[in-house]
C-alpha positions in Angstrom: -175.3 99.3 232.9 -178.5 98.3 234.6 -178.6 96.2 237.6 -180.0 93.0 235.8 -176.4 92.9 233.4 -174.1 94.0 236.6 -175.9 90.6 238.3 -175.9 88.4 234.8 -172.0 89.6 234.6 -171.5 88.5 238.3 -173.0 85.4 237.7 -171.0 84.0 234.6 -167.9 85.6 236.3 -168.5 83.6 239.6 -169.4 80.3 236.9 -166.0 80.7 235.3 -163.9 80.8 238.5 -165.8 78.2 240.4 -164.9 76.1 236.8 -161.3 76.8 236.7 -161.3 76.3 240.6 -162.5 72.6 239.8 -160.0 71.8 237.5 -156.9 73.8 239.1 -157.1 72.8 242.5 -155.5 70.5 244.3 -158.1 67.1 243.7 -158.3 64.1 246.0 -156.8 61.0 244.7 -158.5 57.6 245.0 -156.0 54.8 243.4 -157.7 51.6 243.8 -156.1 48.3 242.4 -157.6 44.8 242.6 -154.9 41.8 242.4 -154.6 39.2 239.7 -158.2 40.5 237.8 -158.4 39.8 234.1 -159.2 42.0 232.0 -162.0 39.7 230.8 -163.9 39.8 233.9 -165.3 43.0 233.5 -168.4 44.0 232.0 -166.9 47.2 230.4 -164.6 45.3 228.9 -166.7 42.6 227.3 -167.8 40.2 230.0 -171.8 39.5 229.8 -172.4 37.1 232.6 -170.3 38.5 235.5 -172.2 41.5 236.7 -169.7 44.6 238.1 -172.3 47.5 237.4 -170.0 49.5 239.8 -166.9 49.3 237.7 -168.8 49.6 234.6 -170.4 53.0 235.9 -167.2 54.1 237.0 -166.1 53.6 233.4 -169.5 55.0 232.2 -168.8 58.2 233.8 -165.2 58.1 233.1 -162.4 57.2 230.7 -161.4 53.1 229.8 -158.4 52.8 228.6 -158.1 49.8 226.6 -154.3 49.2 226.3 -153.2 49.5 230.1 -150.4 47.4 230.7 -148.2 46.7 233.3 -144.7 46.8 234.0 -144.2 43.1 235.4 -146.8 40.0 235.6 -146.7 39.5 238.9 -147.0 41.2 242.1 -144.2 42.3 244.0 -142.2 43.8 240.7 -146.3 45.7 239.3 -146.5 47.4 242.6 -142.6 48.2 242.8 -143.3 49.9 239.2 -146.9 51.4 239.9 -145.4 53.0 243.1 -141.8 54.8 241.8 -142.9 55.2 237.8 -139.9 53.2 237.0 -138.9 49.6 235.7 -138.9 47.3 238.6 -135.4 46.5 237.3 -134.0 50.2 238.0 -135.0 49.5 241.6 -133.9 45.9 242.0 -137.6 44.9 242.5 -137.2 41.5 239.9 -134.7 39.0 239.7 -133.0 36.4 237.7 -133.4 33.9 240.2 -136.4 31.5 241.1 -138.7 33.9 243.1 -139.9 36.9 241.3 -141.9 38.1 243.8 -141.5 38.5 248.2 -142.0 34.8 249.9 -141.6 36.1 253.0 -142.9 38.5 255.8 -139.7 38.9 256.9 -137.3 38.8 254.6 -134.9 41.6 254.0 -135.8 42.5 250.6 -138.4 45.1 249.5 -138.9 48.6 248.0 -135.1 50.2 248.8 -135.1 53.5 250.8 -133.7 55.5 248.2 -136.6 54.7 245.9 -139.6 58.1 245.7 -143.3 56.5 245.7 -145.3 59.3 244.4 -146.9 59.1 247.8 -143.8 61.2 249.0 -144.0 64.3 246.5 -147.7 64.2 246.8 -147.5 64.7 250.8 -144.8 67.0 250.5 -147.7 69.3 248.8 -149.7 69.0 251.6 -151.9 65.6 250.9 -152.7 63.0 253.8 -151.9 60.3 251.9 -153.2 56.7 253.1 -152.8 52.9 252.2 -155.0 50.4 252.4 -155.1 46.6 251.5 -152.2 44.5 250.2 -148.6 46.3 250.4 -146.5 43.2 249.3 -143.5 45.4 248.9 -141.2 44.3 252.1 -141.4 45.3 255.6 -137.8 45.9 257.5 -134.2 45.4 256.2 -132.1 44.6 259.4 -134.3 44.8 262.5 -137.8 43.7 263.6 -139.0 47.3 264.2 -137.0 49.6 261.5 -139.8 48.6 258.8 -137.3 50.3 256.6 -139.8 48.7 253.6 -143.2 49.9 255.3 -145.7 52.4 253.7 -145.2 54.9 256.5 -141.7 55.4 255.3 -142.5 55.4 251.6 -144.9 58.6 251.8 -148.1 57.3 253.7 -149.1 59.1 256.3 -151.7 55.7 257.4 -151.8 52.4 256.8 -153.9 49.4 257.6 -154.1 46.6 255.6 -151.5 43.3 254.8 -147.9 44.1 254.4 -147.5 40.7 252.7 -149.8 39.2 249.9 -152.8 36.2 250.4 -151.5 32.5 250.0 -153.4 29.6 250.1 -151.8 29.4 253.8 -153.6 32.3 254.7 -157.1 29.6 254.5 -156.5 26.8 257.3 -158.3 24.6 255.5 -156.2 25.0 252.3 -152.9 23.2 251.1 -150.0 25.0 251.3 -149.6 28.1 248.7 -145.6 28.4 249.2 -144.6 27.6 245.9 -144.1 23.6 245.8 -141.4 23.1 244.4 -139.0 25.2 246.0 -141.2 23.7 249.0 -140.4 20.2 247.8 -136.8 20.7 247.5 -136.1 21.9 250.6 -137.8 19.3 252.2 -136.1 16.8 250.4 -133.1 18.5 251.2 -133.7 18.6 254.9 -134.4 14.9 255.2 -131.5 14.0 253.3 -129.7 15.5 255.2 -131.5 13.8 258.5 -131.2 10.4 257.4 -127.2 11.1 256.3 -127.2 11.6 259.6 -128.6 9.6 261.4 -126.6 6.7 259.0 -123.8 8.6 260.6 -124.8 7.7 264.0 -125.5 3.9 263.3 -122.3 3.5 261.7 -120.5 5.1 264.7 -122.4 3.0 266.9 -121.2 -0.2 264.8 -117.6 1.0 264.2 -118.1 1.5 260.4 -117.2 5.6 260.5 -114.1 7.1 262.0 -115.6 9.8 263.0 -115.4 11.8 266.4 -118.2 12.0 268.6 -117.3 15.5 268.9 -117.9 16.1 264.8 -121.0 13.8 264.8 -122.7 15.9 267.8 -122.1 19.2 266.0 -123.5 17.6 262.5 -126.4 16.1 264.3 -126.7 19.8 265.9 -126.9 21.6 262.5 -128.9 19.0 260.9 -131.8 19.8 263.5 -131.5 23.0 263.0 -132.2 22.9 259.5 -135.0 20.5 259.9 -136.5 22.8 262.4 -136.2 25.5 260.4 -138.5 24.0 257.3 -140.8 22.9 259.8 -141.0 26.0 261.8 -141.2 28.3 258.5 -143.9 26.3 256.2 -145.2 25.0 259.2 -146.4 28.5 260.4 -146.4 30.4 257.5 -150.3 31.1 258.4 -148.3 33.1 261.3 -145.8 34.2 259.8 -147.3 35.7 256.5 -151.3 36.5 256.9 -151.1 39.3 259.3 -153.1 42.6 259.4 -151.2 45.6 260.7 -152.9 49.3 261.5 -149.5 51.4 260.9 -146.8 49.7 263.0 -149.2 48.3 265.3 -149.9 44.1 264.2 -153.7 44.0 264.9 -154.1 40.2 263.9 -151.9 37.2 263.7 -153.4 35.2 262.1 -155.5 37.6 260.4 -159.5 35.8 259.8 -159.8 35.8 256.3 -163.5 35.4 256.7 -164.0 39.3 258.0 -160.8 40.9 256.0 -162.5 42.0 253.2 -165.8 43.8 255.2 -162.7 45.4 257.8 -160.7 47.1 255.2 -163.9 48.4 253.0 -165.2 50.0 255.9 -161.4 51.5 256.5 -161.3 53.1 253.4 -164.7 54.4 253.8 -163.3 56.0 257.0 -160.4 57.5 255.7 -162.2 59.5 253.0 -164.9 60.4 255.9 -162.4 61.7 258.3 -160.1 63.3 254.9 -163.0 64.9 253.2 -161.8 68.5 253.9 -158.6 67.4 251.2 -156.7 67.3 249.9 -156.2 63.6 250.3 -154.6 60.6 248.3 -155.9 56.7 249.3 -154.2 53.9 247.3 -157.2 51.3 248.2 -155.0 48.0 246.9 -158.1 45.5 247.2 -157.0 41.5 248.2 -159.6 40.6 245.7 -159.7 38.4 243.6 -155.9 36.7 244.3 -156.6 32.9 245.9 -158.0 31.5 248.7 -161.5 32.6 247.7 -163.0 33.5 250.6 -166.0 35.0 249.9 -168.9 36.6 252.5 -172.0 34.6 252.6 -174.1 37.1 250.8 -172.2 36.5 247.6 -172.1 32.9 248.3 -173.7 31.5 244.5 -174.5 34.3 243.0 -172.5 34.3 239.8 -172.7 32.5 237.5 -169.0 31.3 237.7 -168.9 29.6 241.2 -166.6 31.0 244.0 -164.5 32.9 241.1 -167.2 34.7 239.9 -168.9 35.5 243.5 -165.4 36.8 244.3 -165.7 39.0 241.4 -168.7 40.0 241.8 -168.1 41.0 246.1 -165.1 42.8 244.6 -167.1 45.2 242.5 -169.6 45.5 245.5 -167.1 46.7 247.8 -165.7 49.4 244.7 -169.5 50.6 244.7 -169.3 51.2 248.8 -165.9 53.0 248.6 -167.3 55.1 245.5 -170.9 55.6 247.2 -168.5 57.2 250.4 -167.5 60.3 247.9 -170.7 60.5 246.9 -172.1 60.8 249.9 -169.4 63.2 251.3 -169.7 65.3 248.4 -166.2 64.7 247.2 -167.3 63.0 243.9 -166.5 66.2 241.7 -163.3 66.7 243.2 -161.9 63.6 243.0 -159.8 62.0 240.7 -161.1 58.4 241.1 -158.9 55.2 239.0 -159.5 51.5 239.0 -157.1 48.8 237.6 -155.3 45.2 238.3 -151.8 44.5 239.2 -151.2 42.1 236.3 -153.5 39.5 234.1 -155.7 36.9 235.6 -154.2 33.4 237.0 -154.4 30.6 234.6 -152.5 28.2 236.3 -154.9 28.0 239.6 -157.5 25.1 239.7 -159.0 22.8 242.2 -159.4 19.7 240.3 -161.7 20.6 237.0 -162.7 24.0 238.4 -160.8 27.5 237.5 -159.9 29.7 240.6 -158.3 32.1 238.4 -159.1 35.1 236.0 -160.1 35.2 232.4 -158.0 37.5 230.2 -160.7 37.7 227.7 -159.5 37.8 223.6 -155.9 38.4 225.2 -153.4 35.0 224.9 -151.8 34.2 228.3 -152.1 35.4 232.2 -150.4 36.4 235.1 -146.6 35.4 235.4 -146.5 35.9 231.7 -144.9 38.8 230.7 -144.9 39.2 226.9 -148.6 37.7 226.2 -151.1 40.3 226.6 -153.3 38.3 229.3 -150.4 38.9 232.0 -150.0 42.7 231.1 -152.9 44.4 229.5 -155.6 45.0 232.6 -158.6 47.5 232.9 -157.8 50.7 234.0 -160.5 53.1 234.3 -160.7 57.3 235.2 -163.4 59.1 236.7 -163.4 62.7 236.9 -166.6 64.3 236.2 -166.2 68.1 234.9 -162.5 67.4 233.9 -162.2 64.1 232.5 -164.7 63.5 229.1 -167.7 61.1 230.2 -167.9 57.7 228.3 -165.1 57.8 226.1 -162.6 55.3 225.1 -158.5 55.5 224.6 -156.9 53.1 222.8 -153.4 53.8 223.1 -150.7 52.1 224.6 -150.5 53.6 228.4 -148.8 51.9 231.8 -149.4 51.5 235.6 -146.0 53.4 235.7 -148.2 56.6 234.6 -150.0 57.0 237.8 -146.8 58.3 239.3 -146.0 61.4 236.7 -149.8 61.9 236.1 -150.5 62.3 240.3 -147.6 64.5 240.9 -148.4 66.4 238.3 -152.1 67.1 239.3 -151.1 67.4 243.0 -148.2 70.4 241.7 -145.4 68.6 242.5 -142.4 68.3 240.7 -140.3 64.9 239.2 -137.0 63.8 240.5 -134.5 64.8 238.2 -131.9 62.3 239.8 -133.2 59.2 238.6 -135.1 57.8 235.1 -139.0 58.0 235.1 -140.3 55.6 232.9 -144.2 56.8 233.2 -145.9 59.3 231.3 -148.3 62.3 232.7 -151.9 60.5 231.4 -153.8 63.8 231.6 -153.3 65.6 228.2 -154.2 62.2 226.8 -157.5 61.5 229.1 -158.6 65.1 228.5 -158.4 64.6 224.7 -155.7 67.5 224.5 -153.6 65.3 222.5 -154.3 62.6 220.5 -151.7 59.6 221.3 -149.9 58.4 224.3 -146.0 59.8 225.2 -145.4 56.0 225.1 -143.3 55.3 221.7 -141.7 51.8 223.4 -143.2 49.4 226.3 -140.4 47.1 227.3 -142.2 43.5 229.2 -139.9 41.7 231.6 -140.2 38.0 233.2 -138.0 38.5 236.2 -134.5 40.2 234.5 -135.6 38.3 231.0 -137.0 41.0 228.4 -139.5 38.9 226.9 -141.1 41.1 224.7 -141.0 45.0 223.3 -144.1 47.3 221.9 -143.2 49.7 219.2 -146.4 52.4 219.1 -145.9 53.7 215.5 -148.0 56.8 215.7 -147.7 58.1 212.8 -149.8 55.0 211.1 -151.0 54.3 214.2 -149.7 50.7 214.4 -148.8 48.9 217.7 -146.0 46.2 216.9 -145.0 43.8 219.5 -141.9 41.4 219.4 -141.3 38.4 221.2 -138.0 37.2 221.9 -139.0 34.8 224.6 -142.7 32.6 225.3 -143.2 30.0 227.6 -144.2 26.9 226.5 -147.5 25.9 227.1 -148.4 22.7 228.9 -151.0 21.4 227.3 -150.0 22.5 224.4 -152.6 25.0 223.2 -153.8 25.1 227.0 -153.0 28.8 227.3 -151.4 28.7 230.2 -148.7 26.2 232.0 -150.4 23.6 234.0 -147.4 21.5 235.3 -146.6 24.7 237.8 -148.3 27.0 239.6 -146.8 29.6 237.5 -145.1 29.5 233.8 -140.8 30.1 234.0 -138.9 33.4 232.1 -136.6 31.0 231.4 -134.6 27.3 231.1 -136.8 24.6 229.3 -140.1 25.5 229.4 -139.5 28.9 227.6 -138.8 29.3 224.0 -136.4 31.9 222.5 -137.2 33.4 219.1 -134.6 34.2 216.4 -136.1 36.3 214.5 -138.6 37.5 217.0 -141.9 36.4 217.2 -144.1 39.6 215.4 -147.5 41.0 215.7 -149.5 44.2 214.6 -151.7 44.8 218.1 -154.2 46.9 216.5 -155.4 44.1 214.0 -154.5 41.0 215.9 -154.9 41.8 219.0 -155.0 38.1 220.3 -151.7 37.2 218.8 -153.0 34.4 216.6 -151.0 34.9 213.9 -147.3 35.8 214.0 -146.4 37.6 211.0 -143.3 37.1 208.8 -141.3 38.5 205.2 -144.1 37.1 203.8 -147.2 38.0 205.1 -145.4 41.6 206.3 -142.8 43.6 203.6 -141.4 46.0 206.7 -140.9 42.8 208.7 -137.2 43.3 208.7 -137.1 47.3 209.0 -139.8 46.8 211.8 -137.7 43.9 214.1 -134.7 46.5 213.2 -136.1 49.3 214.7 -137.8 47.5 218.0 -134.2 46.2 218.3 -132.4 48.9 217.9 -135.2 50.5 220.8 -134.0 47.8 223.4 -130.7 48.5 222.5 -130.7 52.0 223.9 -133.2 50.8 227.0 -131.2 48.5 228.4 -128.5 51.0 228.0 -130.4 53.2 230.9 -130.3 49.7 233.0 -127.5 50.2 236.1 -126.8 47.3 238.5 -128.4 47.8 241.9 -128.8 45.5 244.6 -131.4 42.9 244.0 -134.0 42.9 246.5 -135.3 39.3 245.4 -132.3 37.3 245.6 -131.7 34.5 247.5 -130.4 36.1 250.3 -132.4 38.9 250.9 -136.0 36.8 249.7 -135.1 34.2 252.9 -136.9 33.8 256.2 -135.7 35.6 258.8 -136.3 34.6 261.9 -135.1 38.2 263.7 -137.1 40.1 261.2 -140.5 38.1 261.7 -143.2 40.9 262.7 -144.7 39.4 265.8 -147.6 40.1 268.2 -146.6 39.0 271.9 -143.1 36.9 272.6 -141.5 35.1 269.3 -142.0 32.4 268.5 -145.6 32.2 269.9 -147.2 35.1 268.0 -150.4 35.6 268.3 -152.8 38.6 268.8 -156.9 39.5 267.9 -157.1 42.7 268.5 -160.1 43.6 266.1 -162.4 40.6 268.1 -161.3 43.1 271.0 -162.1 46.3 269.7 -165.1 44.7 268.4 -166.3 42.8 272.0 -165.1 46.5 273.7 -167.7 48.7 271.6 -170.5 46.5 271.9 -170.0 46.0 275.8 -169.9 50.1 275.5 -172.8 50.8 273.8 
């Protein structure tokens, strides 16, 4: 053999293993999530006046999926799911109750210790494993300091970022975003209780009540207590809610909304920087575009949606700088890079005549919804260049709840066998290896209410949905439930459907027009078999403590994270570190 085919040999030999190197080994793992983001804010996914050329170029180079839904409409219970792969009902992450997501800083609820993040199997195969942003998924159970809840004892190895979620408290010159009624009623119930009071005491004074002055101290005593209490919690919820935290360490309380945004980009850039050697995993869990909109001055006006669109439109700016960060360290080829929402855009939000919310494109509904697609179905987006095919387009029913088997998978982990996981490994599907999604049934809960189920019928390649609960609209035909900040799962302004509400997904995906025996002739066989599907699931449901009842979704005084003596908390140590390097340099 001459010495030109020895070298030609060497040369594809050397091609193929450096090829089956890339897609073999071990990538890095850059999860980033924006909160409350329609789906219809997105360029990629049909918006043509806000620009996100960053998102869109991720998708460019990537795979969109176009049916990516979540496992809950709101917050706490979408991130419970996203993290474990599971239902956020097999955790105890929703509830039948009022609140369906954390209220509270430090309340005693929050992702349970015997729950497995993916985070935890991926470091135990040797990733550094980071989170940065919005955790929103509790911080201690019975102590100040045992952050029982806290990313560093969920798998993360660092953390920087806001434990808790933004509020309109979180902006000091915003009204309260503690949800007003429950707001309302406990201050109704406060001063009721002040004024029986001090009836008590005039009545006393004037001989009317025979009762002790012993038994009117103590209920005067306990009646300022509980006054206190409201005033001290929504008072200083600014305090006691909107503070950053760098590991265990509080950094600022209050944090300053105004420089949040710019701090924890240029954290993420640093943890790929100082992690570029691999393998690493960042979950980058943006606080864009969830209200207040507090928006740097360079994006001030520049959409043309006012503050919503600017916030948009800063949001896929910062993407671009986190992306541009693998790019520059050469990690772009060996990373497996995924962009999506927590749950449908906000309807409800408005400031007078202006909307401070998302738009959910075609898709009926928004966030708090849980069986209209504009609260579930949200972008979700993979780039992998040399694995994953450029520019292509999956639409098949897929779930937040995937990024746990799909991650463990790639990082050569293996699944807990102890437990149910409800997600599906995403890879054979994004590579094109097989041609539909694991996913035969989608099950979408309001709190403990099963709103709605999917049936993915693959062999004609229908997508049924059923509705056994909506809420009702207010205005009716408004899309969305304007007399709250958010629409119920259930009492009076929820409607139950008997037979279910139907729709075929893959030719009416904006659930205009319910079918019926009429207008479908497998109507009946079809409501059969989704039934017969929830049937089974809720089967696989076990009681476990809820983490969002009433009890355990309460202010705590002894759990309040606090910077310096409690009650005065108060700390800015990022001005300091800021006022310390320029003084150095």
């Amino acid at each position: 053999m001459s010495n030109s085919a020895i070298i030609l040999l060497g040369c594809l030999f050397l091609k193929t293993c450096g090829s089956t190197a890339t897609t073999s080994s071990k990538p890095n793992i850059l999860l980033i999530i924006a909160d409350d983001l329609g789906i219809g804010d997105i360029g990629c996914y049909g918006n043509d006046t806000i620009r996100t050329p960053n998102i869109d170029g991720l998708a460019k180079e990537g795979v969109r999926l176009t049916q990516h839904i979540t496992a809950a409409p709101v917050c706490t219970p979408s991130r419970a799911a996203f993290m474990t792969g599971r239902y956020p009902l097999r955790s105890g992450m929703d509830h039948n109750g009022e609140y369906r997501v954390l209220m509270w800083l430090a309340a005693s609820g929050g992702i349970p210790p015997n729950e497995t993040t993916f985070a935890e199997l991926l470091q135990q195969q040797g990733y550094t494993t980071g989170y940065i942003g919005k955790w929103h998924l509790g911080v201690s159970c019975e102590s100040r300091n045992d952050h029982c809840h806290h990313p560093l004892n969920n798998g993360f190895t660092y953390f920087y970022g806001m434990l808790f979620s933004l509020f309109d408290d979180c902006d000091p010159t915003a009204e309260s975003g503690i949800d007003i009624r429950g707001h309302s009623r406990l201050w109704l119930y406060t001063h009721v209780v002040a004024l029986a009071n001090l009836t008590l005491f005039i009545g006393k004074l004037l001989g009317l009540v025979p009762v002790s002055w012993k038994v009117l101290s103590l209920l005067a005593f306990c009646g300022f207590l509980l006054l206190f209490s409201w005033y001290l919690t929504f008072g200083m919820a600014r305090y006691w809610n909107c503070i950053l935290m760098r590991n265990h360490d509080i950094t600022e309380q209050p944090m300053k909304l105004e420089r949040t945004a710019s701090l924890l980009m240029k954290d993420a850039r640093a943890f790929i920087e100082r992690n570029r050697k691999g393998p690493f995993l960042l979950v980058f869990s943006l606080l864009h575009v969830h209200a207040p909109l507090i928006i740097s001055e360079k994006f001030i006006g520049k959409s043309k949606h006012g503050k919503y669109g600017d916030f948009v439109e800063e949001m896929d700016w910062i993407v671009g700088q986190v992306l541009d960060t693998l790019d520059k360290e050469g990690l772009k080829n060996n990373t497996l890079a995924y962009f999506a929402s927590d749950h449908g855009g906000h309807l409800e939000i408005k400031k007078g005549n202006v909307q401070l919310g998302g738009w959910n494109g075609i898709y009926k509904g928004g966030k708090a919804m849980a069986g209209w697609e504009g609260g579930i179905r949200v972008p979700g987006i993979f780039r992998w260049p040399g694995v994953l095919p450029a520019g292509s387009v999956i639409d098949e029913p897929t779930s937040l709840m995937d990024i746990f088997p799909t991650t463990v998978h790639l990082a050569g982990g293996t699944l807990p066998e102890d437990r149910i996981i409800d997600g599906r490994d995403l890879m054979p599907l994004l590579q094109g290896k097989v041609p539909h999604s694991e996913h035969e049934f989608l099950f979408h809960y309001c709190g403990a209410y099963l709103h709605a189920a999917r049936w993915h019928q693959k062999d004609i390649g229908a997508v049924w949905k059923a509705h056994y609960m909506t809420p009702i609209f207010k205005p009716e035909g408004a899309g969305g439930c304007y007399d709250t900040t958010v629409c119920d799962c259930t009492g009076e302004h929820v409607a139950t459907h008997d037979p279910p509400l139907l729709f075929e997904l893959t030719r009416d995906p904006s659930e205009a027009e319910p079918l019926s025996q009429d207008t479908e002739p497998r109507f009946k066989e079809i409501i059969q078999r989704i039934d017969q599907a929830v049937e089974v699931h809720r089967k696989t449901i076990t009681p476990v403590p809820q983490q969002l009842s009433a009890i355990n979704n309460a202010w705590k005084p002894w759990l309040q994270p606090c910077c310096g003596t409690f009650p005065m908390c108060w700390c800015d140590k990022e001005q300091n570190k800021a006022i310390n390097s320029r003084s150095k340099g």
